[in-house]
C-alpha positions as CSV (number, residue, x, y, z in Angstrom):
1,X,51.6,61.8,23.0
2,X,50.3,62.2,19.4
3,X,49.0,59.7,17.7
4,X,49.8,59.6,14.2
5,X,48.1,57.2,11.6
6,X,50.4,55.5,9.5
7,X,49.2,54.4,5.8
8,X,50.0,51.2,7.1
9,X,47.4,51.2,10.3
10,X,44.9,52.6,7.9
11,X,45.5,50.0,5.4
12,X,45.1,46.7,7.8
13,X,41.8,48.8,9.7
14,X,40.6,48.7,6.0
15,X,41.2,45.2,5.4
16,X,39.6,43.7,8.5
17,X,36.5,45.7,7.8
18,X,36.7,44.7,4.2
19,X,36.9,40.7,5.4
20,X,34.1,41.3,7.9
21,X,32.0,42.6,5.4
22,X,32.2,40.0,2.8
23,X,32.1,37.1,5.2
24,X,28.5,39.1,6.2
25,X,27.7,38.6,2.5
26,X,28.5,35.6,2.3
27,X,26.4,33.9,4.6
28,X,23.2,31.9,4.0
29,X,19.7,33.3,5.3
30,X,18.5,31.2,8.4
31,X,15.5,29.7,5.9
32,X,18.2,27.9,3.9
33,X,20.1,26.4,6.7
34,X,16.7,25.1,8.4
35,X,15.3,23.9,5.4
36,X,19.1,21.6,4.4
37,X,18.6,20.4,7.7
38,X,14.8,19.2,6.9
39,X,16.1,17.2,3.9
40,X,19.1,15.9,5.8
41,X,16.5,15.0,8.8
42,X,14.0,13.7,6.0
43,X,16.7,11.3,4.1
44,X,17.6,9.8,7.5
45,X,13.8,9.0,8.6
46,X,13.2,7.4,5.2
47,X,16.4,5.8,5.2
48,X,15.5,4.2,8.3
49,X,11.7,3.1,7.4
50,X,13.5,1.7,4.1
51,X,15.8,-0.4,6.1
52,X,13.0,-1.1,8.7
53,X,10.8,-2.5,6.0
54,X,12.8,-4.3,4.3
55,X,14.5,-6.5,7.6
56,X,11.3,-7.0,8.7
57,X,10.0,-8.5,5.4
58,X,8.0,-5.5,4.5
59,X,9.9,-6.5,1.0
60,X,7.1,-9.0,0.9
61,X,3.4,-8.8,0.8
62,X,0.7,-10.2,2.3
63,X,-0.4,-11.8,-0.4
64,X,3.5,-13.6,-0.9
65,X,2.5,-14.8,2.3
66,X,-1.0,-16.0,1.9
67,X,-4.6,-15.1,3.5
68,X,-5.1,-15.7,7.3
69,X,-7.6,-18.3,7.6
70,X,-11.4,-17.4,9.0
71,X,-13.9,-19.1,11.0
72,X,-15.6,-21.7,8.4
73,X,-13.3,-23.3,6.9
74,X,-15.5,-25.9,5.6
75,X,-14.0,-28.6,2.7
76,X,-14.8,-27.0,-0.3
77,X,-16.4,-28.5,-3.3
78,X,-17.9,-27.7,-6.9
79,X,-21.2,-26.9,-5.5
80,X,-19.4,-24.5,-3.1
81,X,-17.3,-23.1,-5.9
82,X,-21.3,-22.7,-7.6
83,X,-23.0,-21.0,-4.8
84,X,-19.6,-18.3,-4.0
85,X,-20.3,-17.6,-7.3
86,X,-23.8,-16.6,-7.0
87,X,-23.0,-15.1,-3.8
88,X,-20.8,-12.8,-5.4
89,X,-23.3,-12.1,-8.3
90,X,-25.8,-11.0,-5.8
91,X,-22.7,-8.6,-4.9
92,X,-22.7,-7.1,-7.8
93,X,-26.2,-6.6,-8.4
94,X,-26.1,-4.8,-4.8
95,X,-23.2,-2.9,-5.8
96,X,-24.8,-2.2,-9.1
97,X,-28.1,-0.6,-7.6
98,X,-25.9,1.5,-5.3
99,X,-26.3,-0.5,-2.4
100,X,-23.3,-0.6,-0.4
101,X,-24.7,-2.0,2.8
102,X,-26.4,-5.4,1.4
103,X,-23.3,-5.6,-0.9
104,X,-21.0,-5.5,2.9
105,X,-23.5,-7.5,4.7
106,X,-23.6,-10.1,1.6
107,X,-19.5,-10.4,1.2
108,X,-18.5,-10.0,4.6
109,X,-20.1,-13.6,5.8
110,X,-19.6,-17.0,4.1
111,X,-18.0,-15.4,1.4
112,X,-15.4,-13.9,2.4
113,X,-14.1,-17.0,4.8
114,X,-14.7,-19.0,1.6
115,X,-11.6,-16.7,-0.3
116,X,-10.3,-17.0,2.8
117,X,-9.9,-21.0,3.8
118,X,-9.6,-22.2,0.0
119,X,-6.7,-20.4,-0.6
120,X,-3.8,-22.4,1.3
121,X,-5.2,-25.5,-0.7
122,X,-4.8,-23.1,-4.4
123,X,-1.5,-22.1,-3.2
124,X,-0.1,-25.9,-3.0
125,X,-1.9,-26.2,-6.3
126,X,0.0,-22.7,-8.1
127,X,0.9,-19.7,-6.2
128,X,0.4,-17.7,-8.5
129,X,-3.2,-18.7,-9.1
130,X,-3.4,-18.2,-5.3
131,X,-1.7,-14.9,-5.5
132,X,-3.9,-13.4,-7.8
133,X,-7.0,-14.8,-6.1
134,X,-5.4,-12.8,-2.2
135,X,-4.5,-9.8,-4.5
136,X,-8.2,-9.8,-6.1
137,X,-9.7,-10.1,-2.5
138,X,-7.7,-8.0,-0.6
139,X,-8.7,-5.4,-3.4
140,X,-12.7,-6.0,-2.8
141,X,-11.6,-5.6,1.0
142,X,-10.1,-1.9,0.4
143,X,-12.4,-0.9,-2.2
144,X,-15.6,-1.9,-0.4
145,X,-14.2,0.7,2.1
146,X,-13.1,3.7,-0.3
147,X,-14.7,3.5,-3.6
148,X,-18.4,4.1,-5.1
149,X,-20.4,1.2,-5.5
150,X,-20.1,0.7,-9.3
151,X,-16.3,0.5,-9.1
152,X,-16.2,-1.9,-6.5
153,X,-18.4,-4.1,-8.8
154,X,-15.7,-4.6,-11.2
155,X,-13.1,-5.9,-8.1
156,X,-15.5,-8.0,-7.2
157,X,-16.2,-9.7,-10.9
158,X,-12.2,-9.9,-11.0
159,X,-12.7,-11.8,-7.6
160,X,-15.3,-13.8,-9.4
161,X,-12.9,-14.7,-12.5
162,X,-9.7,-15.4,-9.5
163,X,-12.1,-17.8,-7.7
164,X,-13.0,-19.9,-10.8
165,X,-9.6,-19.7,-11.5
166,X,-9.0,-21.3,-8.1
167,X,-11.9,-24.1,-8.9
168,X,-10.4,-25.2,-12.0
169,X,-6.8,-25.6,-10.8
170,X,-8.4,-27.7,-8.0
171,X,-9.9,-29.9,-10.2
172,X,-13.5,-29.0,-10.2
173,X,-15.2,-26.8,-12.9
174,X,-15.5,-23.2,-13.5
175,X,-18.7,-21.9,-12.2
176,X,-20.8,-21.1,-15.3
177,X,-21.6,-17.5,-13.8
């Protein structure tokens, strides 16, 4: 038995080497695989808090809603309006001298059930008044927590500005502070 090599067995040997080669070459690394699969496994997660969100009216916020009411809910009045005021001026002086804990203590109390309770009674009166006055609390809440004192002072004087805001559309006076 002799084996004889034909140009045509040497040809096709050639040719399936030649395809096994280039489909080696032509392969991705593993790193580009694994990291397609990360952005696939990424656009499905935040696909699915998107959809989560929005169904379970994530689309709107608390403040489209309204505060929750707190213990206190007194009737208000002008004088009330008045004295919040000056509450929230003895805020800023706290905040202002860099004292964070007296500005808490002093918020955190009657005045912050005060923003609180009034604001059903501005949202029957303009919602958007009543927006503005949960989006100006809510940001003294958060900043009281995060930011230096003297930045905070400026939420609260917005709050200050939202609440006589709130007075006036109620039918008292803005508090002169």
């Amino acid at each position: 038995m002799s084996s004889s090599l034909s140009l045509s067995d040497i040809n096709v040997a050639y040719s399936r080497r030649r395809a096994r080669t280039r489909a080696q070459k032509q392969s991705l690394p593993d790193w580009v695989w694994g990291a397609g699969l990360g952005v696939i496994v990424l656009f499905f997660v935040g696909g699915f808090f998107l959809i989560s969100n929005l169904s379970s009216g994530g689309g709107a916020s608390t403040c489209e809603r309204g505060l929750a009411p707190l213990a206190g809910g007194n009737p208000h009045s002008a004088e009330e309006f008045i004295a919040e005021d000056a509450a929230l001026a003895q805020v800023v002086n706290a905040l202002n001298s860099g004292d964070r804990s007296t500005a808490e203590n002093l918020f955190y109390g009657d005045v912050h059930a005060f923003t609180h309770n009034i604001e059903p009674d501005v949202r029957e009166a303009d919602e958007q008044i009543a927006i503005d006055l949960c989006e100006a609390v809510l940001d003294v809440e958060e900043s009281l927590e995060q930011l230096p004192p003297p930045s905070v002072a400026g939420n609260v004087q917005i709050l200050r500005q939202r609440l006589a805001d709130a007075a006036e559309v109620l039918g008292y006076p803005r508090p002169l502070g």
